[in-house]
C-alpha positions in Angstrom: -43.7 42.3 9.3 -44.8 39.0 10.6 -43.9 39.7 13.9 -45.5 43.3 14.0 -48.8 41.6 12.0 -49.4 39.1 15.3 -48.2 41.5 18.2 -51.3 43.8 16.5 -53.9 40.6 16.5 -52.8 39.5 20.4 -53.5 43.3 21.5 -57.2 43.5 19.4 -57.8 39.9 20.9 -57.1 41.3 24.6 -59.1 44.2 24.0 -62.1 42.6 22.7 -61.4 39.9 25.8 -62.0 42.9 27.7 -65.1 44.4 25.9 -66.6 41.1 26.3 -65.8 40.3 30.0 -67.1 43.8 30.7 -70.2 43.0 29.6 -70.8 39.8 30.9 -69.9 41.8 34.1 -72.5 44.3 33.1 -75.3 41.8 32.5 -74.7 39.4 35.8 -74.7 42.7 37.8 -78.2 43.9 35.8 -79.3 39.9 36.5 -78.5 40.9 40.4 -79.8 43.5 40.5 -83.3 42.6 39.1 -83.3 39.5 41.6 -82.7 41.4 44.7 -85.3 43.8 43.5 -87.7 40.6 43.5 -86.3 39.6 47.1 -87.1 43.3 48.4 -91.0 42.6 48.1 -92.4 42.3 51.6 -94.2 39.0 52.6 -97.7 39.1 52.4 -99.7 37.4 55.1 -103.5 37.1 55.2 -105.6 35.9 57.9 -108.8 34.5 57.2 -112.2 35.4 59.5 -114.9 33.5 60.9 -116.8 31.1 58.8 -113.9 30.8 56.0 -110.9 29.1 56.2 -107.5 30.0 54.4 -108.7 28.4 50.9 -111.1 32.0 51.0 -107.8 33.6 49.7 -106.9 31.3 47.1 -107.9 33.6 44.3 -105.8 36.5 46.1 -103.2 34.2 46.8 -102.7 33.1 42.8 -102.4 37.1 42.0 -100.0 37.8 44.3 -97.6 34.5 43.9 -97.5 35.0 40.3 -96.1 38.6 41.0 -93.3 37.4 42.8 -94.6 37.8 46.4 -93.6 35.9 49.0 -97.0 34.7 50.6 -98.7 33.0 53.8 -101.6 32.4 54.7 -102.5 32.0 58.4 -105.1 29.3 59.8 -107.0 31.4 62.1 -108.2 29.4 65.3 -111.2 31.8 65.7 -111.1 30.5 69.4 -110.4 34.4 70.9 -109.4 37.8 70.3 -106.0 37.5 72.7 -105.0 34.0 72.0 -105.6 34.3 68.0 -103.7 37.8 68.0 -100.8 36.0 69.9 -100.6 32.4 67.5 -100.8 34.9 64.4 -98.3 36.8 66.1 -95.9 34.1 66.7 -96.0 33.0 62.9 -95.0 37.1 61.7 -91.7 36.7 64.4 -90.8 33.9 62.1 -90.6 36.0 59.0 -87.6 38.1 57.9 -87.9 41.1 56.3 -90.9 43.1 55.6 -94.3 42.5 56.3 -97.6 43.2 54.9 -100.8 42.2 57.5 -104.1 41.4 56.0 -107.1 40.7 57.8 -110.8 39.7 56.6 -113.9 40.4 58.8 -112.7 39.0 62.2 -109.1 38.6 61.1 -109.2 42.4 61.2 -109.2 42.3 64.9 -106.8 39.7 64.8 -104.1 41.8 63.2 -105.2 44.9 65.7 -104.1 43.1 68.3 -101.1 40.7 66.5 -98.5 43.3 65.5 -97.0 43.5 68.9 -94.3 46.4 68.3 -93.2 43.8 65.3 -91.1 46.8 63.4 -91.7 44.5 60.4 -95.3 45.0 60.3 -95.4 48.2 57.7 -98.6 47.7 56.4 -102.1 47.1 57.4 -105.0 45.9 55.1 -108.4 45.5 56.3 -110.4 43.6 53.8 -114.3 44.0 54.9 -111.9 43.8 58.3 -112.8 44.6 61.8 -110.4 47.7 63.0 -111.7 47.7 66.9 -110.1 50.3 69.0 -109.5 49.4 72.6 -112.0 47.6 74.5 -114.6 47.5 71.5 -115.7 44.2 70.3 -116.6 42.7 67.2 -120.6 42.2 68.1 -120.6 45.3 69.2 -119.1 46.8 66.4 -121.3 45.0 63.5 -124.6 46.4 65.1 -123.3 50.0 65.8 -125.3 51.3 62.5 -128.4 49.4 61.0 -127.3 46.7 58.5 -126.4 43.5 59.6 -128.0 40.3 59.2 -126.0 37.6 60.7 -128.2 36.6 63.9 -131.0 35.3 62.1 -128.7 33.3 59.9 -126.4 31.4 62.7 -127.3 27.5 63.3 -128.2 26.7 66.8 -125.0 26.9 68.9 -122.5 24.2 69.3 -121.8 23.6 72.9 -118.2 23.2 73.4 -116.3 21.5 76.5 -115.1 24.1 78.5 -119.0 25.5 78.6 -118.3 28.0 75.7 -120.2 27.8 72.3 -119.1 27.6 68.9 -121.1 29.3 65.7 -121.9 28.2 62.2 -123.8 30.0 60.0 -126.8 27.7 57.8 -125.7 26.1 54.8 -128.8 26.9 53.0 -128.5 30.7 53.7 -124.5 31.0 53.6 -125.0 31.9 49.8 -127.4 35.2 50.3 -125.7 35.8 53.9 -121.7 35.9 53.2 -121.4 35.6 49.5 -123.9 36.4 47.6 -122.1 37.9 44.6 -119.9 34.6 44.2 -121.6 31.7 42.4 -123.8 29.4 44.0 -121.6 26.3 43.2 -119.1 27.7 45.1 -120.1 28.7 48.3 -121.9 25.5 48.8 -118.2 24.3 49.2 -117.6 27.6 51.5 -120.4 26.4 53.2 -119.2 22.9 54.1 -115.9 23.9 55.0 -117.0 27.1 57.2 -115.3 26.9 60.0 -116.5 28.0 63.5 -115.6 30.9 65.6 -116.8 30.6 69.6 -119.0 33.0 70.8 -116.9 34.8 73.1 -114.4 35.3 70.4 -117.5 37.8 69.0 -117.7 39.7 72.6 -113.9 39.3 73.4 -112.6 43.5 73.8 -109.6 44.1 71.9 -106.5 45.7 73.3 -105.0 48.7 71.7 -105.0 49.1 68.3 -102.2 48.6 65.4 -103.6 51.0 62.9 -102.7 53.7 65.8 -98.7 53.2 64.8 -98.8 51.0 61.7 -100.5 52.7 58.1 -103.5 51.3 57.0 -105.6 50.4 53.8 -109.2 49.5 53.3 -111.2 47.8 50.9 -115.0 46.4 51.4 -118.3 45.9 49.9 -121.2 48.1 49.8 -123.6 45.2 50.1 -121.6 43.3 53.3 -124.6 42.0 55.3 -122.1 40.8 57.8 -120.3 44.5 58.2 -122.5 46.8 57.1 -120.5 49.3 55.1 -121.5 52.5 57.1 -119.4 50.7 60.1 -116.6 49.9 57.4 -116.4 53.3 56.1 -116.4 54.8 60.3 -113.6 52.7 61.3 -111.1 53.3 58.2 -112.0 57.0 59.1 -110.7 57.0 62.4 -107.8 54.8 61.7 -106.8 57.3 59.1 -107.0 55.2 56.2 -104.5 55.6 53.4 -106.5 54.4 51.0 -110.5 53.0 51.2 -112.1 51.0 48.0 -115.7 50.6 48.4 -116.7 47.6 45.8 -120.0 48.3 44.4 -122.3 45.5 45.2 -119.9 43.4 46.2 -120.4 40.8 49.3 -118.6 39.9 52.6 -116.1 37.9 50.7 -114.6 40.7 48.5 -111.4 38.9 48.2 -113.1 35.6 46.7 -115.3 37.7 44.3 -113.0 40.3 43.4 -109.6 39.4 43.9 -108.1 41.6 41.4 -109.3 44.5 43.2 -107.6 43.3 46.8 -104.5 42.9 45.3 -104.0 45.9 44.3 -104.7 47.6 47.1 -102.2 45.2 48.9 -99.6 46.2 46.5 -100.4 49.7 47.1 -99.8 49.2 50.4 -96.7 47.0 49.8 -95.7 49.7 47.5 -96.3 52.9 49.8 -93.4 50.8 52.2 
């Protein structure tokens, strides 16, 4: 009976040994599988436009970090159409996986010109964002339909070296020009830290267009005095936009004053790929 009694506790300790080691199984594979569902999110990478620097998608980049995305944020030379398409360009070969290419204001015609065939690129989003088609320009473009203040706000031109000129706009009318629905404390900073695009980057033609092959998004403001939104809404027209926010009052620098609203249309876009 003795012998019977501990053959019968050996077998129900081997089969709870398995019911446990099952489940352990179970839950690592569960664990796994939520991770590599976290390392499936494409990288996000935002280039900044002309008078900002990369610290204008801070509040973007907070959002998006805290969902898990893998982020970077490119420092735009602003020195020319070509040669700023080809540095961004160079950065996006250095990232595995899946890619999702944001541009704001002359970033947009950045990452027209940056994707390159890049099969990674599976996303556009054009953030009050330049989407040029070939040979247009981003001058050109701003002053197709009436709206655009920008001229009379530009400091005297910086003569550069090489005989080209670079542009700042006033600190005492950055606040009203580029950002006026952000608070005045902060884009006194924006203001000091602007940093210059040249000229001929403005009046540079851009090669053929991205959003041709690659899906796009938009989102802007309909009180951009740098883009006016009539020009905004033509080009995500034509380039077939998936999806196009228009932010109700909201200035140039969308992404600084409403960051919530730009990341989700980058995660629709991340999403829709």
């Amino acid at each position: 009976m003795k012998m019977l009694a501990y053959r019968k506790g050996i077998r129900l300790l081997l089969i709870v040994a398995l019911f446990l080691g099952t489940t352990i199984i179970t839950s690592l594979g569960v664990t796994l599988n939520t991770a590599s569902a976290q390392d499936s999110k494409p990288t996000i990478v935002l280039v900044h436009g002309a008078f900002a620097e990369s610290s204008s998608w801070n509040g973007v980049l907070t959002k998006l970090i805290a969902k898990g995305y893998p982020t970077t944020a490119v420092a735009n030379p602003l020195r020319g159409v070509e040669s700023d398409a080809n540095y961004v360009s160079s950065v996006l070969n250095g990232i595995k996986g899946s890619i999702v290419l944001v541009g704001h204001s002359y970033g947009g015609a950045v990452i027209t010109n940056a994707v390159n065939d890049n099969k990674n690129v599976k996303a556009l989003v054009y953030v009050a964002g330049f989407a040029p088609d070939t040979g247009e320009t981003a001058a050109e473009l701003s002053g197709r339909y009436p709206g655009s203040t920008l001229g009379p706000t530009l400091a005297p031109p910086v003569a550069l070296p090489d005989g080209g000129k670079d542009l700042y706009i006033q600190q005492d009318k950055f606040h009203a020009q580029f950002a006026a629905d952000v608070p005045v404390a902060d884009t006194k900073l924006m203001a000091s830290t602007q940093r210059p695009i040249t000229e001929a980057a403005l009046n540079e033609a851009s090669g053929a267009p991205a959003w041709k092959s690659t899906p796009s998004w938009f989102i802007y403001g309909s009180r951009d005095l740098n883009i006016p939104a009539a020009v905004q809404s033509f080009m995500a027209k034509r380039a077939n936009s998936k999806e196009t926010i228009v932010v109700n009052d909201a200035s140039h620098v969308v992404m600084v004053s409403h960051s919530d609203t730009v990341v989700k249309v980058i995660e629709h876009a991340a999403a829709a790929n």
